[in-house]
Residue, then its C-alpha position, 0 to 999 in steps of 0.5 A: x570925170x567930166x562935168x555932166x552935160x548942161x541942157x537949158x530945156x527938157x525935150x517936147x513930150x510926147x512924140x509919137x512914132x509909127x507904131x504901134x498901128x490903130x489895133x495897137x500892133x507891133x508887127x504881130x505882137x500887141x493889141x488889146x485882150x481884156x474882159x469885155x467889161x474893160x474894152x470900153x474903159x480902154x476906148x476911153x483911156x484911147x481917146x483921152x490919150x490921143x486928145x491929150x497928145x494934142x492938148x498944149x495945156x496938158x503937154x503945158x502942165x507936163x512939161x513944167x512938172x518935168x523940169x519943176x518936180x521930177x528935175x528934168x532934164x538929168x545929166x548925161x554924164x561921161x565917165x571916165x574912169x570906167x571908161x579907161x578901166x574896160x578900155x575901147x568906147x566912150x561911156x556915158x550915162x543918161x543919169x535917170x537915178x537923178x530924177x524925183x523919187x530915184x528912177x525914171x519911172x515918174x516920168x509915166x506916172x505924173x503923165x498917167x495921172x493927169x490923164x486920170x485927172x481929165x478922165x475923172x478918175x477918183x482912185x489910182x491903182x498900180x503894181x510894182x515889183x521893185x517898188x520904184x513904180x509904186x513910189x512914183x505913182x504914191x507920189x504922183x497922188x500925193x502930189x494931186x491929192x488922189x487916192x491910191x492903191x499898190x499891188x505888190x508881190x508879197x515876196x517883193x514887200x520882203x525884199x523891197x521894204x524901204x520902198x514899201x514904207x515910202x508908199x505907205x508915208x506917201x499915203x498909199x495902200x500897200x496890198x500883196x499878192x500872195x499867189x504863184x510866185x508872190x512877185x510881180x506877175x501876181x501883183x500884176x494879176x490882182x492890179x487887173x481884178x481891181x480894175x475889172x471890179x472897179x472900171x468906172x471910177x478906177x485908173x489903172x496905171x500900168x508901169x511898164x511898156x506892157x499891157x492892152x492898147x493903148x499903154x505899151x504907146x503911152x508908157x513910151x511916149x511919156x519916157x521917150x523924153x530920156x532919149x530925146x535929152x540923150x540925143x541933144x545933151x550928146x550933141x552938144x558934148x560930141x558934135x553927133x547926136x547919134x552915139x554907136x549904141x544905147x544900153x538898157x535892161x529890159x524886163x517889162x521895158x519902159x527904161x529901155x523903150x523910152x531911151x530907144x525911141x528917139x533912136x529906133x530909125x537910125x540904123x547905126x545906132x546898136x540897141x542893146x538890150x540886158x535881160x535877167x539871166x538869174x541863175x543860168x539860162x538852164x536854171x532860174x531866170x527871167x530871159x524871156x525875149x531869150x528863151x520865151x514864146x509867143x503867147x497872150x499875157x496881161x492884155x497883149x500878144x507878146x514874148x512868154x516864158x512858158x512850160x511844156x504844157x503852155x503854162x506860164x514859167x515862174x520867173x527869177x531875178x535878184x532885181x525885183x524889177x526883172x522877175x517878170x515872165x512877159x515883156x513889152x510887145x514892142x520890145x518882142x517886136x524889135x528883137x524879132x525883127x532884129x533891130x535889138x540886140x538881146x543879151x542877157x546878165x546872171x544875178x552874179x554878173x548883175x552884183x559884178x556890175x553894181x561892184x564895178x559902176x560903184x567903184x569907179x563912179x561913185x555911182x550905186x546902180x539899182x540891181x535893174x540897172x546894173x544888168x546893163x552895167x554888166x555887158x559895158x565891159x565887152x560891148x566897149x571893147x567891141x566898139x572900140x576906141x572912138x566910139x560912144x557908148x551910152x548906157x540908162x542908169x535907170x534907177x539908184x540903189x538905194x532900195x536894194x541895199x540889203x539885197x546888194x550886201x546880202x549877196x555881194x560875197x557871193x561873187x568871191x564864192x564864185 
């Protein structure tokens, strides 16, 4: 394996691009669909972003965090022997496991929180399924001194434990959610009680690239700067900074949106994105650009998994992070317009992935991202010889360990 790419600078943060338009619309998914209470919160969040964005000491401020906190920029690295073990494209990975707290996740938190900060806001609320969102945002707090509270699926604490004693260490209230499903859907539903109880003193930081206007824009101009570094660090290693396609998983989608970002206007550039087959397409999953149908979820018009009667479907995943049954309405907006791809991966080709990107690379991908791991086999045959192909290795696996070895023999029952 090649040395990973050196970059003296991390990109401009953030950059924004056309859309979503002034209704917060993708084409027609987005917008805002919250209690009455909660629309002028929003027009606040709305103003404090937009003022933020053009704001030299709070992109000041970000910026140093990136490089001095979080460890910005993070490598793209070649690797080799994956490479030559799948044959055809080049592949490389945007190396975001490398970052503070182990995911890219961080990069939207230390943003959210200093925007909190400039609003006043005394008390921090998140969800989190796999746990990754919720360490980052007790860590943001941590950082700053602000009071937090995470809402977790009481099924995810289970399976998420080390995570979940990180948050507490940090100094954050872990509460679960023991409705529906008990996983992220019903964190994220008690993450939007708390917030209608408590919208004055209260910032709510969503951690994906879902939810009312203005988050869906925020979330992925505060991760875009994974793109821009990809686009840069390419160029000076290949002599292109547009590679024949960019791999991500997608399940509410902010690894996959900031990455895109930087790359949606180039039109030879693939965008693959890897959603959680679970048990089968048939059976248990959380397909939802697949298999799901336009509807009005958790504040925004997006893609749903729904049952006959309109009802929302319980979505599966052995990642916690992906057993979500909506997803970002920029993402049902891109899949529907054809500019992404959509391909899915079952919780065995995920655990072949984690297997395969372990073996060959000495790198141990969270069960998230290991769902884009699992199509880098055909994708590279597909492009063939010649051709760069980059994956975001969003997230480490250290977090789903006992997950991983619970369910790693299963790919020799198989």
């Amino acid at each position: 394996m090649t040395p990973p790419t050196p970059m003296s600078t991390v990109a401009e943060l953030p950059s924004p691009v056309a859309l979503p338009d002034e209704r917060g619309r993708f084409g027609r998914f987005g917008g805002s669909f919250v209690p009455e209470i909660l629309h002028p919160v929003l027009e606040d969040v709305r103003a404090a972003w937009a003022e933020a964005q053009q704001d030299p000491e709070y992109q000041a401020q970000l910026k140093k965090l990136l490089r001095d906190y979080i460890g910005r920029p993070t490598p793209l690295t070649r690797l080799d022997r994956l490479t030559s073990r799948v044959g055809g494209a080049t592949i490389w990975a945007k190396r975001e496991d490398l970052c503070h707290t182990g995911a890219h996740k961080i990069n939207s938190a230390l943003g959210q929180v200093l925007l909190a900060r400039r609003m006043g806001k005394e008390r921090i609320i998140a969800e989190t399924g796999a746990g990754q969102h919720g360490v980052a945002t007790a860590t943001a707090c941590a950082l700053f001194g602000v009071e937090c509270v995470v809402y977790m699926g009481a099924e995810d604490i289970e399976r998420q434990h080390l995570n979940v004693q990180r948050m507490r260490l940090l100094g954050a209230t872990v509460r679960p959610a023991t409705s529906g499903s008990q996983t992220l859907k019903d964190a994220t539903n008690e993450a939007f009680r708390d917030w209608v109880s408590n919208p004055s003193t209260t910032y709510y930081i969503i951690g994906s690239a879902i939810g009312p206007h203005p988050y869906p824009a925020m979330v992925r101009d505060l991760h875009r700067v994974i793109g821009e570094e990809t686009r840069a660090q390419l160029l000076d290693a290949t002599g292109s900074e547009t590679p024949a396609a960019v791999v991500a998983c997608v399940g509410g989608g902010s690894n996959a949106i900031g990455i895109w970002a930087p790359f949606v206007k180039d039109e030879g550039v693939r965008l693959v994105g890897v959603e959680a087959a679970g048990e089968g397409l048939s059976g248990r999953h959380a397909a939802t650009l697949t298999k799901g149908e336009p509807a009005i979820f958790h504040g925004t018009m997006t893609r749903l998994l729904q049952d006959a009667d309109g009802q929302v479907e319980i979505a599966h995943s052995i990642s916690a992070g992906l057993d979500y049954p909506g997803v970002g309405p920029e993402h049902a907006h891109h899949a529907s317009t054809g500019r992404v791809e959509v391909r899915t991966a079952t919780d065995l080709e995920a655990l072949a992935g984690v297997k395969l990107l372990s073996e060959t690379e000495g790198i141990i991908p969270a069960l998230e991202t290991a769902h884009a791991v699992a199509v880098l086999p055909d994708l590279a045959r597909e492009l063939g010889e010649g051709a760069d192909l980059v994956f975001n290795c969003s997230g480490r696996g250290d977090k789903d360990m006992a997950t991983i070895s619970a369910h790693i023999g299963d790919l020799e029952d198989a």
